[in-house]
BAVO-904797 format. One record per atom (N, C-alpha, C): residue in three letters; x, y, z; residue number from 0; chain. Coordinates in steps of 0.1 Angstrom, whole numbers. Each point is the difference from the previous one (the first is absolute). Example, Ala and Ser with C-alpha at 12.3 -4.5 7.8 and 13.67 -1.06 7.14 Angstrom:
BAVO-904797
PT  code      x      y      z  pos  unit
PT   ALA    132    -57     78    0     A
PT   ALA     -9     12      0    0     A
PT   ALA      9     12      0    0     A
PT   SER     -4     11     -7    1     A
PT   SER      9     11      0    1     A
PT   SER     -8     11      8    1     A
This chain:
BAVO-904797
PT  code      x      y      z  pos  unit
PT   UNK      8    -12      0    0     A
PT   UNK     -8     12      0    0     A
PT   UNK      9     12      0    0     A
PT   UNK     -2     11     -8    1     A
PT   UNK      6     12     -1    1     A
PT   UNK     -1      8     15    1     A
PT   UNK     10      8      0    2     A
PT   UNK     -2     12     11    2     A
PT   UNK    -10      8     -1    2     A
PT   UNK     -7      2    -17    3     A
PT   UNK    -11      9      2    3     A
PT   UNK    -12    -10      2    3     A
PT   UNK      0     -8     -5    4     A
PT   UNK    -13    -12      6    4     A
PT   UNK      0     -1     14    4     A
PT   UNK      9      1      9    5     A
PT   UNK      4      0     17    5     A
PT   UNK     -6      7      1    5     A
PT   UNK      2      9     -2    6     A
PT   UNK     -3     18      4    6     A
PT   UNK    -18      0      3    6     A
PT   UNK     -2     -3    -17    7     A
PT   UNK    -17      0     -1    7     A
PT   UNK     -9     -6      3    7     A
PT   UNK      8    -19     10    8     A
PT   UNK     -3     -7      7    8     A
PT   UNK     -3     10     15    8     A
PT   UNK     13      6      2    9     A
PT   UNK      2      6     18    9     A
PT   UNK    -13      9     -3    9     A
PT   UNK      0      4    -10   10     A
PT   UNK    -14     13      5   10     A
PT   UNK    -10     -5     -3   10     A
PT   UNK     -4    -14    -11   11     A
PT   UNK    -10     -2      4   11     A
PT   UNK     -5     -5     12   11     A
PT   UNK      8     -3      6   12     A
PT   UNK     -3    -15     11   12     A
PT   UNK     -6     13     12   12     A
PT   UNK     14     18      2   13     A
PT   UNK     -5      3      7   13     A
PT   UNK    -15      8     -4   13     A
PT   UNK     -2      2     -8   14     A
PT   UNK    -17      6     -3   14     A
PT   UNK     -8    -10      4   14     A
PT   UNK      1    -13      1   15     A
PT   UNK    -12     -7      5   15     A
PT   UNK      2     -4     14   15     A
PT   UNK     14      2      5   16     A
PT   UNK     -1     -4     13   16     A
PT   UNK     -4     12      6   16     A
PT   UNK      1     14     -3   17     A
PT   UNK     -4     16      3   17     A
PT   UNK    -16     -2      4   17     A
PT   UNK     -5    -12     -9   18     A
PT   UNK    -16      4      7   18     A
PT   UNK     -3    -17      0   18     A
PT   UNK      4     -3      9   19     A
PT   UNK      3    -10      9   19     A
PT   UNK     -3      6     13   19     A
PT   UNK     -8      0     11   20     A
PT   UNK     -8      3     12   20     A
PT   UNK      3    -11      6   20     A
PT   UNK      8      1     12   21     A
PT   UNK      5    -12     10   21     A
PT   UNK      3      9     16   21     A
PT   UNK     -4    -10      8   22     A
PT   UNK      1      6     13   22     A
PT   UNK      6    -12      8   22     A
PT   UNK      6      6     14   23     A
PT   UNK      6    -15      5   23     A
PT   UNK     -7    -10      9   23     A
PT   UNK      2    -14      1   24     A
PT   UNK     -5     -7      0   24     A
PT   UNK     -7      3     17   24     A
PT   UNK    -12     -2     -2   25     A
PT   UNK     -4      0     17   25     A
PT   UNK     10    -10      8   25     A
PT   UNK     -3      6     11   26     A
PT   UNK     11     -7     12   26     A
PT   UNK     -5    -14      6   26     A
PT   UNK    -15     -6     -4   27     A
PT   UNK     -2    -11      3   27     A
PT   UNK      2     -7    -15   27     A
PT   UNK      3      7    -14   28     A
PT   UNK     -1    -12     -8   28     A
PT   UNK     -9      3    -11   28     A
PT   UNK      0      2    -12   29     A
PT   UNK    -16      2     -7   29     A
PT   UNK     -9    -10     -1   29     A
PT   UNK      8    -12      3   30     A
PT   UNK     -9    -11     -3   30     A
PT   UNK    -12      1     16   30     A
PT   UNK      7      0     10   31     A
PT   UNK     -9      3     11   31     A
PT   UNK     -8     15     -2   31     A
PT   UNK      4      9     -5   32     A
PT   UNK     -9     10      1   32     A
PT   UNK     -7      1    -15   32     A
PT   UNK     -1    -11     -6   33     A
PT   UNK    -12      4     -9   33     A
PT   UNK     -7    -16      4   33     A
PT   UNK      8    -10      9   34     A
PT   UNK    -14    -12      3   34     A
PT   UNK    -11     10     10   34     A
PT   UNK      7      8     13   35     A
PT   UNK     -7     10      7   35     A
PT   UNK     -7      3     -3   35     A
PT   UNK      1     11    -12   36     A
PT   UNK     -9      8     -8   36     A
PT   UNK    -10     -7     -9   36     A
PT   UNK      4     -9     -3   37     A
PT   UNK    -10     -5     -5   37     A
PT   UNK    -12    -12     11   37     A
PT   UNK      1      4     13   38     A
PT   UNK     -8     -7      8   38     A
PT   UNK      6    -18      2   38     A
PT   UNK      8     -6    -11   39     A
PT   UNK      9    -13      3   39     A
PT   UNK      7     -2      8   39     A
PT   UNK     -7    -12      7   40     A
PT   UNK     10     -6      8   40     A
PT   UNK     12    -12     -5   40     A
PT   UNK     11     -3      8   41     A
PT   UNK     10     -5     -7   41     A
PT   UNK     -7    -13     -6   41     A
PT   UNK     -7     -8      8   42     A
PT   UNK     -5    -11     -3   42     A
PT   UNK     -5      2    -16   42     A
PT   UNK     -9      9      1   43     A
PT   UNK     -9     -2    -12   43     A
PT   UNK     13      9    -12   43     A
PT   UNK      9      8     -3   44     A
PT   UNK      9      3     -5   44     A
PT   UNK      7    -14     -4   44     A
PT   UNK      3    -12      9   45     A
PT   UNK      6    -13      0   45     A
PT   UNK     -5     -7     -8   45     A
PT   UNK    -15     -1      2   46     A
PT   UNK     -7     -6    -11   46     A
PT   UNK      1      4    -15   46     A
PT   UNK      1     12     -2   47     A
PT   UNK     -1      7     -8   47     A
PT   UNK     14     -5     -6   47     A
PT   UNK     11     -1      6   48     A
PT   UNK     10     -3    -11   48     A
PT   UNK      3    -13      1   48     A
PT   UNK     -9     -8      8   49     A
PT   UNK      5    -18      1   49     A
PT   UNK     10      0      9   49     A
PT   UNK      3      5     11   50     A
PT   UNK     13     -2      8   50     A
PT   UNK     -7     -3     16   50     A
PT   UNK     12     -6      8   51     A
PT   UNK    -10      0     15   51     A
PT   UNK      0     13      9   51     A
PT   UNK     -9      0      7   52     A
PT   UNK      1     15      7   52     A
PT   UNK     11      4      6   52     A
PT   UNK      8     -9      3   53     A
PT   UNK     18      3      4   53     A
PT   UNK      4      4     -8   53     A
PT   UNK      2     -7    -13   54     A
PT   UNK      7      5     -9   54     A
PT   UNK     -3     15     -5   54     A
PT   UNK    -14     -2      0   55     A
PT   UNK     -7     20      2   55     A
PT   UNK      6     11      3   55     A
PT   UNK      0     -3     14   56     A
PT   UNK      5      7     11   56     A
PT   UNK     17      1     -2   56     A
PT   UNK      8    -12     -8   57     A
PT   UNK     13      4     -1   57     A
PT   UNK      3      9    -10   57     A
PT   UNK     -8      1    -18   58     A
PT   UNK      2     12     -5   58     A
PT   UNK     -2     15      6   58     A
PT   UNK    -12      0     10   59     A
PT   UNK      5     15      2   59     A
PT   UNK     14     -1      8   59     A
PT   UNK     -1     -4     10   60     A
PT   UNK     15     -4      9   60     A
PT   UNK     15      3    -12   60     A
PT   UNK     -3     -8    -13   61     A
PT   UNK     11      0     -3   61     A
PT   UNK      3     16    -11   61     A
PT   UNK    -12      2     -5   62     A
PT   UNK     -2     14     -6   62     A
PT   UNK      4     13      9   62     A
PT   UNK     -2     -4     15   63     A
PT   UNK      6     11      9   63     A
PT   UNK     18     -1     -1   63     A
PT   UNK      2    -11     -2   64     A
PT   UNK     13     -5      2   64     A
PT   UNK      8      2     -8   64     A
PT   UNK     -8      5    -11   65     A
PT   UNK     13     -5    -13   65     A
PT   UNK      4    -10     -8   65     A
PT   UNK    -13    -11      5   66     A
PT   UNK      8     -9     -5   66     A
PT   UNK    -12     -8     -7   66     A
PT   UNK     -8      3     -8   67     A
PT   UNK     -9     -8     -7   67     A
PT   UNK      3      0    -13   67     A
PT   UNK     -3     -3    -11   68     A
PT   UNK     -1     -3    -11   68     A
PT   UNK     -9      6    -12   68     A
PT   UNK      2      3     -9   69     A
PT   UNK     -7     10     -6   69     A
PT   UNK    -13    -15     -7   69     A
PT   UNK      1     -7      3   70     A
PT   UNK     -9     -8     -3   70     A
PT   UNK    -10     -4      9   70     A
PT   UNK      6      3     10   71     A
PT   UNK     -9      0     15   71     A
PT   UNK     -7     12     -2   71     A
PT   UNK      7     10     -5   72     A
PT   UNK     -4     13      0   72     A
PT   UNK    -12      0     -9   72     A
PT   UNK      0     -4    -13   73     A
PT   UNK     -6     -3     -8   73     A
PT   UNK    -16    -10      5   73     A
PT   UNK      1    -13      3   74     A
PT   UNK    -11     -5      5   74     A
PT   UNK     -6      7     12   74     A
PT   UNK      7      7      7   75     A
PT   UNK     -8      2     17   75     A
PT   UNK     -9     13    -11   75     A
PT   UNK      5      7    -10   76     A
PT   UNK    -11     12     -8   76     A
PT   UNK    -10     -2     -7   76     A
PT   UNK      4     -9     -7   77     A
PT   UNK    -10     -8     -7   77     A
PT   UNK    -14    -10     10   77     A
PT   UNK      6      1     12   78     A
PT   UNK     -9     -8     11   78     A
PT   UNK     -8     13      5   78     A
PT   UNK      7     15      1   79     A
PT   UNK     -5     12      4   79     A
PT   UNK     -9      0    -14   79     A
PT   UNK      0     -3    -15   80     A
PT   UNK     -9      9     -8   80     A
PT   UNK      4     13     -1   80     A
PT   UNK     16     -3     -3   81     A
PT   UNK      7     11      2   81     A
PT   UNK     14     -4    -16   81     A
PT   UNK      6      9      3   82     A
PT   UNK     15     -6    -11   82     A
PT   UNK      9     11      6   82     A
PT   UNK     16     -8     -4   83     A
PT   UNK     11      1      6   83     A
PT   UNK      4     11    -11   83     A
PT   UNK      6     10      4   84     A
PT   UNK     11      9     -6   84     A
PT   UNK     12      0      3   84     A
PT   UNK     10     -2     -7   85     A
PT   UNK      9     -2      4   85     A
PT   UNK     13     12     -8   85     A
PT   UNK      9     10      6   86     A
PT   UNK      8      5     -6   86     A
PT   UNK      9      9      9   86     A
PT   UNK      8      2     -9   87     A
PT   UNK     10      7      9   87     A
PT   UNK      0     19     -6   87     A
PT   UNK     -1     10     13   88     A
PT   UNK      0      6      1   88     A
PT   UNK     11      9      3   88     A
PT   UNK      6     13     -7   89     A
PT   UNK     11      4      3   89     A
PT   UNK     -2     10     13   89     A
PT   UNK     13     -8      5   90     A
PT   UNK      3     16     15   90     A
PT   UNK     -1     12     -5   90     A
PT   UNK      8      5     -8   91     A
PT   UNK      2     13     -5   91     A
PT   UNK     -7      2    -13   91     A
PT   UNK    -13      0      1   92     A
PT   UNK    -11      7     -7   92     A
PT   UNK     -7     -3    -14   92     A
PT   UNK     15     -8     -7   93     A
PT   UNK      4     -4    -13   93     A
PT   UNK     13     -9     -4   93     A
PT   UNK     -7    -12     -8   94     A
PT   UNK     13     -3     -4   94     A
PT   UNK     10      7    -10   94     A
PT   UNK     -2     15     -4   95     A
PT   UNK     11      6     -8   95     A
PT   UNK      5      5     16   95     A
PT   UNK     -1      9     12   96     A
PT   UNK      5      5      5   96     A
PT   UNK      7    -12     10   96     A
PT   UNK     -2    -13     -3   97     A
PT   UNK     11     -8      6   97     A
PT   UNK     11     -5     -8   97     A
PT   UNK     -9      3    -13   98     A
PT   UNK     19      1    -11   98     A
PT   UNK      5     14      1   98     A
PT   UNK     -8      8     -3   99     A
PT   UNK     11     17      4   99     A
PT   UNK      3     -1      8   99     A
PT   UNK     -1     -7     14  100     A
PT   UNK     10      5     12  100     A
PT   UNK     14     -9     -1  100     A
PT   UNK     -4    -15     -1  101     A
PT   UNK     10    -10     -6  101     A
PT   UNK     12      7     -9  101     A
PT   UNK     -7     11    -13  102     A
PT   UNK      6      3     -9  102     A
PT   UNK      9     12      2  102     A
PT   UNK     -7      8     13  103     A
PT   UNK     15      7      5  103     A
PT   UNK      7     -3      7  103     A
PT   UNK     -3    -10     10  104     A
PT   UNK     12     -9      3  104     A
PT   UNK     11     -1     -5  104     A
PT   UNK     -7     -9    -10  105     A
PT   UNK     13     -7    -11  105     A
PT   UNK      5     17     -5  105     A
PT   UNK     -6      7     -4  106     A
PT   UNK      8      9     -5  106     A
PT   UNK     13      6      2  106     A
PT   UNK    -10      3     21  107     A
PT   UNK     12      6      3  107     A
PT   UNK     15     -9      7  107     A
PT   UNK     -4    -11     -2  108     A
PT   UNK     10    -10      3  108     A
PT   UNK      9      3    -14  108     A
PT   UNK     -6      0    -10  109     A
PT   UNK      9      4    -16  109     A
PT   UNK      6     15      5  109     A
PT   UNK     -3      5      3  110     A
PT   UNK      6     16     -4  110     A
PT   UNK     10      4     16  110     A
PT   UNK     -2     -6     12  111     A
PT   UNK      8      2     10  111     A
PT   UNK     13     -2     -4  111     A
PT   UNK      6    -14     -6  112     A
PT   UNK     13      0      3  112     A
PT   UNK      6      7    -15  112     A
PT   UNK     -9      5    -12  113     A
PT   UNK      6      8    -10  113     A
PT   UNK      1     13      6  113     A
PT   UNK     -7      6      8  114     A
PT   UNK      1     13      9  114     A
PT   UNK     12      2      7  114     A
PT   UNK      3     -6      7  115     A
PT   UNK      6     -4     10  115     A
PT   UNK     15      1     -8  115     A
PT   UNK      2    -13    -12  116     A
PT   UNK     12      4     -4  116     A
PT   UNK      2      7    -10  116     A
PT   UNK     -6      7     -8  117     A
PT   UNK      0     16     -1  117     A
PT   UNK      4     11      9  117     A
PT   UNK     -3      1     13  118     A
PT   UNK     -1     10      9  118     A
PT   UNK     15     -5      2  118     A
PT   UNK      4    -11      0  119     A
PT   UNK     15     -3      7  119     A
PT   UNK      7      9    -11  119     A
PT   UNK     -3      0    -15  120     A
PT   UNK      8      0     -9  120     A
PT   UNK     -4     14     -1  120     A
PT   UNK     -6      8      6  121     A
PT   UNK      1     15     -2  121     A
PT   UNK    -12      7    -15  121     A
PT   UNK     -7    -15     -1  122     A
PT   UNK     -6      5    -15  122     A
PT   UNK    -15      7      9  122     A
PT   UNK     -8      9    -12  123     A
PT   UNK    -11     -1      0  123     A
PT   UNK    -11     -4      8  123     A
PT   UNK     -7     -7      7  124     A
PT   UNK    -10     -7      6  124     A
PT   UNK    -14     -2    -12  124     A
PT   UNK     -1     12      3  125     A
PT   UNK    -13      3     -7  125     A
PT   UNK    -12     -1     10  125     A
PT   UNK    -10     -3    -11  126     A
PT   UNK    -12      3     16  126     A
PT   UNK     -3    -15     -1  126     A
PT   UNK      3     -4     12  127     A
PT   UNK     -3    -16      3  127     A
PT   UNK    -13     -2      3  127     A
PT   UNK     -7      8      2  128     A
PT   UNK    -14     -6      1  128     A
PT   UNK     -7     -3    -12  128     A
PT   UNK      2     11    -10  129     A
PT   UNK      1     -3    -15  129     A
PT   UNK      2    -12     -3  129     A
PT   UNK     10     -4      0  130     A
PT   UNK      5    -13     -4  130     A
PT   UNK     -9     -8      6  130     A
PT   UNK     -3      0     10  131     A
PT   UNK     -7    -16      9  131     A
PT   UNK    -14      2     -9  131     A
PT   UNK     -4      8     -2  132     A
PT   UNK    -18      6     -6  132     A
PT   UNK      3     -7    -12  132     A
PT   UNK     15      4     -6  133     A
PT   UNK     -3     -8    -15  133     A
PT   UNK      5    -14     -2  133     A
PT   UNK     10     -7      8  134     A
PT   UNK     -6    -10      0  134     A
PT   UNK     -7     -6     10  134     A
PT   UNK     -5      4      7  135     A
PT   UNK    -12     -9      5  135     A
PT   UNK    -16      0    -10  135     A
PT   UNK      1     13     -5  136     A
PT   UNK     -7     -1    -12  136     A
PT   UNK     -3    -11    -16  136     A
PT   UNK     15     -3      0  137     A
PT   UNK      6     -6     -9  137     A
PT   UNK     -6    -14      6  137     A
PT   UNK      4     -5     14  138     A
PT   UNK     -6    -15      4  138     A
PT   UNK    -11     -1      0  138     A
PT   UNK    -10     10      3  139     A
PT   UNK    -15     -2      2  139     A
PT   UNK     -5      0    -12  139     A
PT   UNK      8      7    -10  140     A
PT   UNK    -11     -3    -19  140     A
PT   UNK      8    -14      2  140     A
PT   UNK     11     -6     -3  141     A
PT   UNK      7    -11     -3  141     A
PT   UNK     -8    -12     16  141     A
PT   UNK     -4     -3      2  142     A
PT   UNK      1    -12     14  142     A
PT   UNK      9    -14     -7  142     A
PT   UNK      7     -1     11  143     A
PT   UNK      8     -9     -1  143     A
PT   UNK      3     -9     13  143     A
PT   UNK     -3    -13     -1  144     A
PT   UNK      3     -6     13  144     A
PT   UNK     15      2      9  144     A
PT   UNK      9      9    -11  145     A
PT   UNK     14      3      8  145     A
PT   UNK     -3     11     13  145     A
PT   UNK     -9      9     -7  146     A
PT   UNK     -8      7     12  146     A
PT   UNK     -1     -3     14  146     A
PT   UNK      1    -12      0  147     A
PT   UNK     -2     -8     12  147     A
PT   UNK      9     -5     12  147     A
PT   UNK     12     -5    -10  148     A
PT   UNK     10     -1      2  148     A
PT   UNK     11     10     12  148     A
């Protein structure tokens, strides 16, 4: 895949995750606060997905925990009359603003030690913030998994 196909992938993905509406998970579990809400008890939830009422009672247990299964996740919704969403949302707002900040990283990791031995050598500097804007600029049209690196 090209750098410009990356690119037009990263913004589409972020335009649809932008209106993506997600809040965090209640503190007993959503699977418990939508059997709640919906008046279900675990038993009859149990029924509902063929499992025993232990085993019930261990998905929310394990959904508080961290430790369920997106297939667990999946049948205990389907037992709500419900369905599972599943996606990853960015900390910082957007996935381009977690490659721009990535991308002046790397930048200014590129331009520190050319600064640096310039200044020793009495040349020029220039305006170093310049520099980091253009290429950090340069990595965010281009994405490259060296980025990462």
């Amino acid at each position: 895949m090209t750098n410009k196909f990356k690119y037009m992938q990263l913004q589409m993905l972020d335009d649809h995750l932008s209106r993506v509406s997600v809040c965090d998970r209640p503190s007993g579990g959503w699977i418990r606060a939508v059997r709640t809400s919906l008046g279900m008890s675990v038993r009859q939830m149990a029924e509902r997905i063929g499992i025993a009422q232990q085993s019930a009672a261990r998905l929310e247990k394990n959904e508080i925990n961290d430790a369920i299964t997106l297939r667990s996740l999946r049948k205990a919704a389907e037992a709500l009359d419900c369905r599972l969403v599943y996606a990853f949302v960015p900390n910082d707002d957007s996935l381009r603003n977690i490659v721009r900040k990535r991308a002046l990283r790397k930048a200014r990791d590129v331009v520190a030690p050319v600064d640096h031995s310039m200044m020793l050598e009495a040349q020029d500097v220039g305006d170093r913030q310049e520099k980091i804007a253009q290429i950090a600029d340069e990595l965010v049209r281009n994405p490259d998994t060296k980025l990462w690196d």
